[in-house]
C-alpha positions, 0 to 999 in steps of 0.5 A: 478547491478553493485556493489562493496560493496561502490555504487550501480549503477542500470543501465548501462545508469546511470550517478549517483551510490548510496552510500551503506554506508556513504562515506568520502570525498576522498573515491576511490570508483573505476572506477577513481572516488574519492568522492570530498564531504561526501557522506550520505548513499542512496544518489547519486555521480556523476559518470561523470561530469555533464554540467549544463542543461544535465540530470541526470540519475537513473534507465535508465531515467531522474531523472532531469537536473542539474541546475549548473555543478556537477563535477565526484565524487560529491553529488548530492541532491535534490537542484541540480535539475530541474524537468522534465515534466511527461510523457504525458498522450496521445497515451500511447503505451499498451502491448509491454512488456508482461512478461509470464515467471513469477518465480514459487512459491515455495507454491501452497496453503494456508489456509484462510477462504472460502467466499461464493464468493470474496476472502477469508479472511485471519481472521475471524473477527467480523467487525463493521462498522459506518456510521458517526464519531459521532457514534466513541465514544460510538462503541469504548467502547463497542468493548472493552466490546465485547472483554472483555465479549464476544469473550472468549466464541467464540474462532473461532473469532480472534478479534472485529473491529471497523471500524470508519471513519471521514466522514458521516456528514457535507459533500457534501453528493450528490457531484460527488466526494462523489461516492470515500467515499461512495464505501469505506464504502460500500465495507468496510462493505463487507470485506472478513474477516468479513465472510459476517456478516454486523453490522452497527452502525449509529448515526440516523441523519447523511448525510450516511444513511444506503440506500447509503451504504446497498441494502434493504434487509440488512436494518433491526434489524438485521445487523443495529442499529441506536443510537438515537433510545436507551434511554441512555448509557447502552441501546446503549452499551446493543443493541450493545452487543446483536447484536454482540453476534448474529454475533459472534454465527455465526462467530465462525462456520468459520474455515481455510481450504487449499484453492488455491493461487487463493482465495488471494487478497494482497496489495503492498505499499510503506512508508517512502522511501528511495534510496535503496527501488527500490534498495532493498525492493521494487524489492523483493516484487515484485518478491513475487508478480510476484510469487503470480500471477504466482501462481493465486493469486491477488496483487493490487499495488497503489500510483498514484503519485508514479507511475505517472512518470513511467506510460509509463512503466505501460502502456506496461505492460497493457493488453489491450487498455481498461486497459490503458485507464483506467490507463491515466484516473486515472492519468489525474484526479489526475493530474487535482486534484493536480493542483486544490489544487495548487500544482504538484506531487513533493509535494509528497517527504517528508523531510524524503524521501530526508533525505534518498537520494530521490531527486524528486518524479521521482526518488521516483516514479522509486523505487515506481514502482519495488514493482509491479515485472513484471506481465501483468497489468489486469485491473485499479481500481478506488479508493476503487473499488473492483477488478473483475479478478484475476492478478496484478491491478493497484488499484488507491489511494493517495500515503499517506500510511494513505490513501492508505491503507484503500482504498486497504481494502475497494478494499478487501485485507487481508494483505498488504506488506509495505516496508519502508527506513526510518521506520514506525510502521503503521499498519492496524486492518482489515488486517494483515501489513508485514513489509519490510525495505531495509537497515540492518541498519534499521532492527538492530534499529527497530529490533522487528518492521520490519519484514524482511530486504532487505539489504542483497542485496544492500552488495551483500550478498542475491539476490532479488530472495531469499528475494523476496522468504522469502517474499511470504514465510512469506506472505502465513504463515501470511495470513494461520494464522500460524505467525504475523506480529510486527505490529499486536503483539503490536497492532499498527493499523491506524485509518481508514482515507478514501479518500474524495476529495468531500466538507465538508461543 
């Protein structure tokens, strides 16, 4: 990485440099180059002239192709280019770049809550499912009672959480795509900081009944309760109470042991991006995630549209002609969901993302990528499965942070990491959220939201190899217990909102 405190340049192959700060016209900023417009901070100079057609290169590859010249030294936008074609889906080459030289971690052990299989929990939670939103409102008064009433005679158990969700009634309950909501519910209920205690609250009438989504053995008064059986209010709320009292008599036996990297399962995700997210952010964590694995540990990274561009990239770090074949399936489904819907995968770029130098979702993806480090890819899930071995996965989702998260918790994590350009307070009540931004900037305006910040290493002042550690350093503290992220000390935590690409009818 070239740097000279005014550009960043990633690649020796790049024809662009990123600007480190705003840069007024008329700026040298080296090499011969004098900026011929304003350059904002994140966005990209021409570092040759660029004839009309001629591709535009960031990262080693082709972001797009000019649509009319751009002199050397000028701003390039997202106006200015033409998209290329994604890579093909066919013949991908798997296993040419199987990193084992991993960085070591500096922590072999953390202490979370032992399941009697899975990953253990990183808090002992009495979780509470629904099987339909119409049961929300009433759940939702009565966890504030369970809290108010309850959880002070429990001390072991960290919090009461209310897992409501929009689906359940009014859907195509038996439609092929129903099978992506269905296994979130299902494996929700399931979550390793629930400590295999399951509560379900149905409304009685709805399309999610309880078969659909527990084995028979688990249907009964003691882990389901069906409002419409209860004659009011206070019945509703009463049976809930009692039931929860059960489940917190047994949660409060939990306690936090050490238990090796092994029995943690994480995510990686990306919101609110910027230029310097692959520049910064996204690179360090996944240096902590190349770290974690190293260590035994599972690390799912997600976000099919943000990695679509680079999934030839993926594809050499598969271990297996299984796992990349699992890896193009994916993408073609999506591909062929995108274009039922009538758009492609440039509709992912926000106004925000583009705000903060994005100029396209190649670019945007490019960065997305760096979040997973170098590990071997093991396997591919399907949106909200649950992984079956230990390594960096590839866990299918939406790209939309709101999405994406509650699919990486039904897969079963007990804490993601979220970089950010732009800033989010997002957050999520089952699993604690660490935040990291990739600029100064933004960690000196939402100084007690971000959690760390990346930007030392675009001003050359820390390497990715010492924010990467700082994040696992934080990553294990938060899983044991002994920290918090902001998100969870305010209580800023996102509705549930599962992905359900079947009809509602």
């Amino acid at each position: 990485m070239d740097n000279n405190r005014l550009t960043i340049k990633i690649n020796e192959k790049d024809n662009v440099a990123v600007a480190i700060m705003d840069l007024e016209k008329g700026t040298d900023i080296g090499s011969g180059i004098v900026t011929r417009d304003f350059i904002p901070q994140a966005h990209k100079i021409a570092l040759k002239t660029i004839e009309k057609d001629e591709a535009v290169i960031r990262y080693g590859v082709c972001l797009g192709y000019a649509k009319e010249r751009i002199e050397k030294g000028s701003w390039i936008n997202e106006h200015m280019l033409n998209l290329p074609k994604s890579p093909s889906l066919d013949e991908l080459e798997w296993g040419t770049n199987i990193v084992e030289d991993l960085p070591d971690p500096p922590r072999k052990t953390w202490l979370g809550y032992k399941n009697e299989s899975g990953p253990a929990g990183t808090r002992n939670l009495l979780g509470i499912v629904t099987t339909v939103q119409c049961a929300a409102g009433v759940l939702k008064v009565a966890v504030e009672e369970i809290r108010k009433t309850l959880l002070p005679k429990y001390p072991n158990v960290e919090d009461v959480v209310a897992i409501t969700h929009p689906y359940g009634c009014g859907v195509a309950i038996n439609a092929p795509m129903a099978v992506i909501p269905i296994r979130a519910v299902t494996n929700l209920i399931r979550h390793p900081n629930f400590g295999g205690e399951v509560m379900v609250v149905g409304l009685g009438c709805e399309k999610l009944t309880y078969e659909r989504v527990l084995p028979p053995e688990q249907i009964n008064e003691e882990n389901v309760l069906t409002l419409q059986d209860y004659a009011g209010r206070d019945a509703m709320i009463e049976a809930i109470m009692k039931m929860a009292e059960r489940k917190l008599e047994k949660l409060n036996r939990r306690k936090r042991e050490e238990l090796p990297l092994s029995d943690l399962l994480i995510g990686m995700q990306c919101g609110g991006s910027d230029a310097f997210s692959g520049i910064t952010a996204n690179p360090s964590a996944g240096y902590a995630a190349d770290m974690l694995v190293k260590g035994g540990a599972t690390v799912l990274f997600s976000e099919v549209t943000e990695v679509r561009d680079g999934v030839n990239l993926l594809a050499h770090r598969c271990i297996s002609k299984e796992v990349c074949d699992k890896l193009a399936s994916e993408m073609r489904w999506y591909d062929n969901y995108l274009e039922e819907g009538g758009v492609d995968r440039d509709a992912n770029p926000t106004p925000g993302n583009k705000k903060g130098g994005l100029a396209n979702i190649v670019e945007k993806a490019m960065g997305s990528i760096a979040k997973s480090g170098t590990s071997p890819i093991v396997e591919v899930l399907s949106p909200a499965e649950k992984p079956t071995k230990k390594g960096l996965i590839f866990a299918a989702t939406p790209a939309s942070d709101i999405v994406c998260g509650p699919s990486q918790v039904a897969s079963g994590i007990g804490l993601q990491v979220f970089m950010t350009g732009r800033g989010t307070p997002y957050g999520l009540e089952v699993a604690p959220v660490i935040k990291v931004c990739s600029r100064n900037e933004l960690k000196d305006h939402w100084f007690d939201l971000i959690d760390i910040s990346a930007g030392d290493v675009a001003i050359g002042k820390k390497t990715i190899a010492e924010v990467g550690t700082e994040i696992f350093n934080f990553i294990l503290d938060v899983a044991s217990g002994i920290k918090k992220p902001f998100s969870d000390i305010y209580g800023f935590h996102n509705d549930m909102c599962i992905f359900n690409p079947a009809p509602i009818t």
